[in-house]
NUSE-587326 format. One line per 10 residues: their letters; for each residue x, z negated, y negated of C-alpha. Coordinates in Angstrom, 2 decimals. Layout:
a) X/Z/Y ~ ... $
END
This chain:
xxxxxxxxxx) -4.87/-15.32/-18.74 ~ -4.72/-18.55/-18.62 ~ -2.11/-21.06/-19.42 ~ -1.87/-21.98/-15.50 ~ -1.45/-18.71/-14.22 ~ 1.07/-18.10/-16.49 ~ 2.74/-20.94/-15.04 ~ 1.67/-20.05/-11.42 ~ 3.49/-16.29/-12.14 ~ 6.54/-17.63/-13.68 $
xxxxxxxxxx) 9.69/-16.77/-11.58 ~ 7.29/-14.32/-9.06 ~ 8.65/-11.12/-8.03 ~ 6.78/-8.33/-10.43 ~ 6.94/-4.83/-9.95 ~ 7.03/-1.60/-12.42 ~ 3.43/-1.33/-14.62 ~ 2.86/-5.15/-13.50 ~ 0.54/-6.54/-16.43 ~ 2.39/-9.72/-17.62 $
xxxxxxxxxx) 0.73/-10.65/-20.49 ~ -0.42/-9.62/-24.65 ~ 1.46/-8.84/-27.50 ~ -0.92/-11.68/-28.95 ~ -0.05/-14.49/-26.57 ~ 4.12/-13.46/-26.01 ~ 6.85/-11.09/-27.49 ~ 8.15/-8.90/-25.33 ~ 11.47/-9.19/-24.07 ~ 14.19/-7.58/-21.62 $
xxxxxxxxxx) 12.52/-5.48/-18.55 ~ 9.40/-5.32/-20.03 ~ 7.41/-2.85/-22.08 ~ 4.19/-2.62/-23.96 ~ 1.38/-0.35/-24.06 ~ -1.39/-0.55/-25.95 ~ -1.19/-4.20/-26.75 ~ -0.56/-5.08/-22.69 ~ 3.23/-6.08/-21.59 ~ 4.05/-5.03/-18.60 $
xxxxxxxxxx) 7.11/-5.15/-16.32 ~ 9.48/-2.29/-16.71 ~ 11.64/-3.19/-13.79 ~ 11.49/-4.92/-10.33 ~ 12.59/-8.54/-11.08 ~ 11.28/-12.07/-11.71 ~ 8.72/-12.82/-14.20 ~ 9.98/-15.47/-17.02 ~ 7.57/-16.54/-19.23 ~ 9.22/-18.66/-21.87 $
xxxxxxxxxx) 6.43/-20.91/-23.09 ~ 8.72/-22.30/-25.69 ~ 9.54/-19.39/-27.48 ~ 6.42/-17.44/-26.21 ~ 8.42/-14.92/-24.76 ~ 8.19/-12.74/-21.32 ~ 10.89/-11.21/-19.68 ~ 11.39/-9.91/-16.17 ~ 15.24/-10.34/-14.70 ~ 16.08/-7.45/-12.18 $
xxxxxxxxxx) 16.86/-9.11/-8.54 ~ 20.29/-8.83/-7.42 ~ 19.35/-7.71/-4.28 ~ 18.07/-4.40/-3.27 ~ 14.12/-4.97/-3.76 ~ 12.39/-2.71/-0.99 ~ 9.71/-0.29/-2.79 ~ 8.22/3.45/-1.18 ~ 10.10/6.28/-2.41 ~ 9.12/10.01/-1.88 $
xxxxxxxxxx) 9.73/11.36/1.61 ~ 9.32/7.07/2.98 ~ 8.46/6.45/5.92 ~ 5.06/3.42/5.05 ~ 2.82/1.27/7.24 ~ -0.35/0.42/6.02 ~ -4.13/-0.80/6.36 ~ -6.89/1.14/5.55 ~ -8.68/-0.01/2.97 ~ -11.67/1.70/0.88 $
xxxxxxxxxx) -12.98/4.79/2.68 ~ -14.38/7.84/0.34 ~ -15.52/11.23/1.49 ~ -12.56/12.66/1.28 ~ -9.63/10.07/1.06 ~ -9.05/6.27/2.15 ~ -6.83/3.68/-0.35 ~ -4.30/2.56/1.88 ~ -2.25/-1.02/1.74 ~ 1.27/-0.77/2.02 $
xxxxxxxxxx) 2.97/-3.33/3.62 ~ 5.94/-1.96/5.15 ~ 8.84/0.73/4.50 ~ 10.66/2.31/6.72 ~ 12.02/0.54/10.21 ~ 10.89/-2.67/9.94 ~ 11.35/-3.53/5.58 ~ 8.65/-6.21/4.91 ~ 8.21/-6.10/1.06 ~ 7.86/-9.07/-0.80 $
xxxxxxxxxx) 4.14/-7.76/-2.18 ~ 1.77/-4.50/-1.52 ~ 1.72/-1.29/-2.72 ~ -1.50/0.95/-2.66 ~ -1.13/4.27/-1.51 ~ -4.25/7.10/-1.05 ~ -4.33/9.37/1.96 ~ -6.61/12.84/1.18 ~ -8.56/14.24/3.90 ~ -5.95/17.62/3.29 $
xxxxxxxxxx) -2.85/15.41/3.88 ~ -4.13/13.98/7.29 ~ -3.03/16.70/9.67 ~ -1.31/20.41/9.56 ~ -5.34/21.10/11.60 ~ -8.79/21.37/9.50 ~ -9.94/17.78/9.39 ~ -13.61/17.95/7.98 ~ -14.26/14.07/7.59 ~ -11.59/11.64/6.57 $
xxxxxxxxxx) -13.62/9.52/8.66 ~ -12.86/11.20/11.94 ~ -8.94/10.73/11.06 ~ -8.93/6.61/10.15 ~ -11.28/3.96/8.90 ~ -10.86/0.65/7.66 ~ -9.20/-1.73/8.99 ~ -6.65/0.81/10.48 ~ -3.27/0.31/10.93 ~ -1.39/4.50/9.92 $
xxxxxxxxxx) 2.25/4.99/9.28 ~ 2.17/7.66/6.75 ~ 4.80/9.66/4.71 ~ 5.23/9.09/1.07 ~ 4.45/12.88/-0.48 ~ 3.92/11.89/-4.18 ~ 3.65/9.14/-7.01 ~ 1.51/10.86/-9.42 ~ -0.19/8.79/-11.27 ~ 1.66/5.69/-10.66 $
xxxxxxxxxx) 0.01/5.53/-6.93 ~ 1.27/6.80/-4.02 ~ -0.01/9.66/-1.88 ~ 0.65/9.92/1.32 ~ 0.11/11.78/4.54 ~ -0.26/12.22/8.18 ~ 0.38/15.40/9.42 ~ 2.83/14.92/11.53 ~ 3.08/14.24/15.48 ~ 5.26/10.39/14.64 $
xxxxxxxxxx) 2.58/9.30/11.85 ~ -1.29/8.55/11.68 ~ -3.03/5.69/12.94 ~ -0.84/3.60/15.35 ~ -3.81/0.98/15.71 ~ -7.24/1.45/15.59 ~ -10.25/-0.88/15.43 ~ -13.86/-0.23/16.98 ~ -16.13/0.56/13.93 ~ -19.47/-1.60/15.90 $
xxxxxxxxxx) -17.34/-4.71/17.48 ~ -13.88/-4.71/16.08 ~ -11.89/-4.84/19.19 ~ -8.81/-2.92/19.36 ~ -9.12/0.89/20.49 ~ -7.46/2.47/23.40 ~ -6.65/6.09/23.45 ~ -8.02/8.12/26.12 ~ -7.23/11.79/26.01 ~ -8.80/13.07/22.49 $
xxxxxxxxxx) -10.57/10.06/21.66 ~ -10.59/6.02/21.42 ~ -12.47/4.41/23.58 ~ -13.51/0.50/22.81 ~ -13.16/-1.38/25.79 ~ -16.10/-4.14/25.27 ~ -18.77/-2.44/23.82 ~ -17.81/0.95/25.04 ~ -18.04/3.18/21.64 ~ -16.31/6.25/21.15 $
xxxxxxxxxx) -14.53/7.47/18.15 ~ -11.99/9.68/16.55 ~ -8.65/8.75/14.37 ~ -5.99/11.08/14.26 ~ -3.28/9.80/15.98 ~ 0.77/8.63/16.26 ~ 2.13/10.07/19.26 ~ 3.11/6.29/19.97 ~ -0.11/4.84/19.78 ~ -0.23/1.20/20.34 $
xxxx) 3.72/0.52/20.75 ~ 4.87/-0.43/17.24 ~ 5.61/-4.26/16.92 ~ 4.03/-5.18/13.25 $
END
């Protein structure tokens, strides 16, 4: 890193396993840890770098920083699509919690719905809005899932034209170019203010 981005991150909010610099350039100091010659932050908090005394430290926030936790309720956009699972951006937690940055989360084709889904593709794509339910943090990434009646894809986009989706029946239908696709589905599809 440069000596401007280490200006541009100090005082930013960092979260856990946020790379913050090298044993080389600072010494590590309170809420931070290193591994294999990388500091990272150990706690949610502001980023200090001390250019003075080449030191990094990370100062917890006094107030309640909003992260997912197993059994969270998440928003999201789908992101990368595999065969069998889609990274997912997390921008939201529970009713209406804007965080201050994004987690990434990964839905698996088994996680999608208590049904046999054979394609992640036929459950979201990208570009997708899904609320989804925290299940795990293995790994330091969260896994999530949809199978559930209240969480899935609450907005979907037309995969030829981008224009939003409307549900009719079992499918989504796109209103200009007429395509037809398949998401699995919140039972309040299209309601949710974002």
């Amino acid at each position: 890193m440069t000596l401007k981005s280490f200006e541009q991150r100090n005082g930013n909010l960092v979260l856990p396993g946020e790379r913050l610099g090298v044993i080389e350039e600072f010494i590590p100091d309170s809420g931070t840890y290193v591994k294999d010659g990388v500091i990272y932050a150990k706690i949610i908090g502001r980023a200090l770098m001390d250019m003075l005394n080449r030191r990094v430290s990370v100062y917890p926030l006094n107030e309640g920083a909003v992260v997912p936790r197993i059994g969270s309720i998440v928003v999201g956009q789908v992101g990368n699509a595999q065969s069998d699972n889609v990274l997912v951006r997390i921008f939201q937690v529970g009713a209406k919690k804007k965080m201050t940055g994004f987690f990434g989360g990964i839905l698996h084709v088994s996680d999608v719905s208590e049904r046999y889904v054979d394609s992640i593709s036929d459950a979201c794509k990208p570009g997708d809005i899904i609320r989804a339910k925290v299940i795990s943090g293995k790994n330091q990434i969260y896994h999530l899932s949809t199978a559930d009646k209240n969480l899935g894809v609450i907005y979907a986009f037309c995969s030829l034209c981008s224009n939003l989706l409307e549900q009719r029946r079992h499918e989504m239908y796109c209103s200009k170019c007429g395509n037809i696709e398949k998401r699995k589905t919140a039972y309040d599809y299209g309601k949710e203010v974002l």
